[in-house]
C-alpha positions as CSV (number, residue, x, y, z in Angstrom):
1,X,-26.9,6.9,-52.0
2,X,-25.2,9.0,-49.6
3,X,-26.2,12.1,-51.5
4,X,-29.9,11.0,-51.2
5,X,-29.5,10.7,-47.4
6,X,-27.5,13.5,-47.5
7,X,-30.6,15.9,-49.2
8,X,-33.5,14.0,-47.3
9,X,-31.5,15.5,-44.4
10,X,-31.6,18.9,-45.4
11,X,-35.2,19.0,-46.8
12,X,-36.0,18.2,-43.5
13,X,-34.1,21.0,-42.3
14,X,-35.7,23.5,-44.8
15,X,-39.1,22.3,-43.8
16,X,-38.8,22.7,-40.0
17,X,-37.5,26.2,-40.5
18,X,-40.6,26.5,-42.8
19,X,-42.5,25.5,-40.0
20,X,-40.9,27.6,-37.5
21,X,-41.5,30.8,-39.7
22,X,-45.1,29.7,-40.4
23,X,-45.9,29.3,-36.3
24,X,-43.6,32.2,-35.2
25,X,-43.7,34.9,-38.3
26,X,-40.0,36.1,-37.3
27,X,-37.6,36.7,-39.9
28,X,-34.8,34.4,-39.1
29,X,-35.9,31.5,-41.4
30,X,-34.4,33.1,-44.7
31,X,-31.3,33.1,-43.2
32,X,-31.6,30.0,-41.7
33,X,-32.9,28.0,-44.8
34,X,-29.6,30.2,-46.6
35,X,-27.5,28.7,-44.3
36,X,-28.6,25.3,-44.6
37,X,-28.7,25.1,-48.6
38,X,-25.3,26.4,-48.2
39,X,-24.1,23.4,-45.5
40,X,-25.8,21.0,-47.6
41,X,-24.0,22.3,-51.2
42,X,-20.6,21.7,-48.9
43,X,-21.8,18.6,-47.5
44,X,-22.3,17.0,-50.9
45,X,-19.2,18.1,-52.7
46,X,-17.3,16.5,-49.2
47,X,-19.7,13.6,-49.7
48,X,-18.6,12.9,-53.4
49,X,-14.9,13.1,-51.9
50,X,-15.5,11.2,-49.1
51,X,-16.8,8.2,-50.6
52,X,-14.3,8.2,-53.6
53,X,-11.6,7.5,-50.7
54,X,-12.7,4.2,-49.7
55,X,-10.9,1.6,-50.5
56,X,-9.5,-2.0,-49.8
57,X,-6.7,-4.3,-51.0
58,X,-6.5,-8.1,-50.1
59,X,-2.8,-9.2,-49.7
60,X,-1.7,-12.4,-48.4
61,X,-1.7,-12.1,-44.8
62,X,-4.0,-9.5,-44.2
63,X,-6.7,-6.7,-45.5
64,X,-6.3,-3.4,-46.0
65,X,-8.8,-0.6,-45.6
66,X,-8.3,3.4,-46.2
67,X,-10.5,5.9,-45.9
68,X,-10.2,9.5,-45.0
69,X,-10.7,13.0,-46.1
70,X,-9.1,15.5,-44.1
71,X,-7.6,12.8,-42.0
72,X,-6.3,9.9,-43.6
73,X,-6.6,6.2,-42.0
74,X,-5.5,2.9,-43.1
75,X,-6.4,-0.5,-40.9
76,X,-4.7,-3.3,-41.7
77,X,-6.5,-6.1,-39.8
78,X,-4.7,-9.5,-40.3
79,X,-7.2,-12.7,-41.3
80,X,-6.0,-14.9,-38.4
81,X,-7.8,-11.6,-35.7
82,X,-10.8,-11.8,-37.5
83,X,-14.1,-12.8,-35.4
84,X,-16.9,-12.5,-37.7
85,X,-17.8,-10.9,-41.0
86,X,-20.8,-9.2,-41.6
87,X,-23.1,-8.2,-44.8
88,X,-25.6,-5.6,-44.4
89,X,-27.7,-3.9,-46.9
90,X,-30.1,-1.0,-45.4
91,X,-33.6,-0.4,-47.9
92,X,-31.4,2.4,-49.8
93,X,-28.5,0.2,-50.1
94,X,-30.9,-2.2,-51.3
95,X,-32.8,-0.1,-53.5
96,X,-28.9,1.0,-55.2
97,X,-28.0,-2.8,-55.2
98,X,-24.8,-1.8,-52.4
99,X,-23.8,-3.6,-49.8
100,X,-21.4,-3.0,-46.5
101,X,-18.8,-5.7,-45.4
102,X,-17.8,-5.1,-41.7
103,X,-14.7,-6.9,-40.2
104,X,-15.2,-7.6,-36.6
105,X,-11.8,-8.0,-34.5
106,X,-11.3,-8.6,-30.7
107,X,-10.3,-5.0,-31.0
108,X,-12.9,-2.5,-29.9
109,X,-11.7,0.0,-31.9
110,X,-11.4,-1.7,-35.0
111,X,-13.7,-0.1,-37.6
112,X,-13.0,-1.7,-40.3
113,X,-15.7,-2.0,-43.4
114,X,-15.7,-2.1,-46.8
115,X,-19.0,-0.2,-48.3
116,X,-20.6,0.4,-51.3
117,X,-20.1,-3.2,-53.1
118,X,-22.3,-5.1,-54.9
119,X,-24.4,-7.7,-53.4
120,X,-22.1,-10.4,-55.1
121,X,-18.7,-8.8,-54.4
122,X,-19.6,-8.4,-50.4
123,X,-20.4,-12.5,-50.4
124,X,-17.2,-13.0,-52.7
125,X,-15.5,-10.9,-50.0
126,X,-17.2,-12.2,-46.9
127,X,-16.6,-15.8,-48.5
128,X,-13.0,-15.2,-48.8
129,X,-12.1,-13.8,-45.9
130,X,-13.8,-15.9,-43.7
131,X,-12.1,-19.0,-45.2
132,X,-8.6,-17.4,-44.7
133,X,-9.3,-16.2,-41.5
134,X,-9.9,-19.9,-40.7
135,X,-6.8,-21.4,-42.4
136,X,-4.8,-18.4,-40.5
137,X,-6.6,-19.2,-36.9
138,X,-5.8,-22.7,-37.4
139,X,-2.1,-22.4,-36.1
140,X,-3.1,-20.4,-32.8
């Protein structure tokens, strides 16, 4: 999914520089369109990277979430902070069957979601941690 947003990107790219050398005639645009197949080859392999380190642990108390290439992060946000939880599914998450769980915290900075599950495993998640975030928010 993130490939394919990855490439619609680019195409568009390509054809605007397409455009620019059909309505100009300079020369620039096969250097330009070089430089953007380039970025985009990059792009992907970082992609492919990228999305492989996502992940998330449930432990007792609290859930974990890492993610990070070049700069690793890991949020532990404990169930009893815990606002809301969302589901969302955009039309090419849909059309991939994915879904995104986002934590929301009385944090602002807390960015703490858990993409690319399936439908069933973002409710099972959602489901969960809402419930323990209610047993843990009890005692406050």
């Amino acid at each position: 999914m993130e490939l394919i947003s990855r490439g619609a990107f680019a195409a568009v790219v390509l054809l605007g520089l397409l455009v620019g050398r059909l309505l100009t005639g300079h020369s620039w645009w096969l250097a330009g369109m070089a430089v953007v197949v380039v970025y985009a080859i990059w792009r992907s392999i970082t992609t492919v990277r990228a999305v492989r380190a996502w992940g998330y642990a449930e432990r007792d108390n609290d859930l974990l979430v890492r993610h990070g290439l070049l700069v690793r992060r890991l949020s532990i946000v404990p169930y009893s902070r815990m606002q809301y939880v969302d589901v969302t599914a955009g039309p090419l998450e849909r059309a991939f069957n994915l879904a995104t769980v986002q934590l929301h915290t009385a944090a602002a900075a807390s960015d703490a979601r858990v993409p690319g599950l399936p439908p069933e495993e973002a409710a099972r998640l959602r489901d969960r941690l809402t419930a323990l975030g209610e047993d843990r928010a009890e005692g406050l």
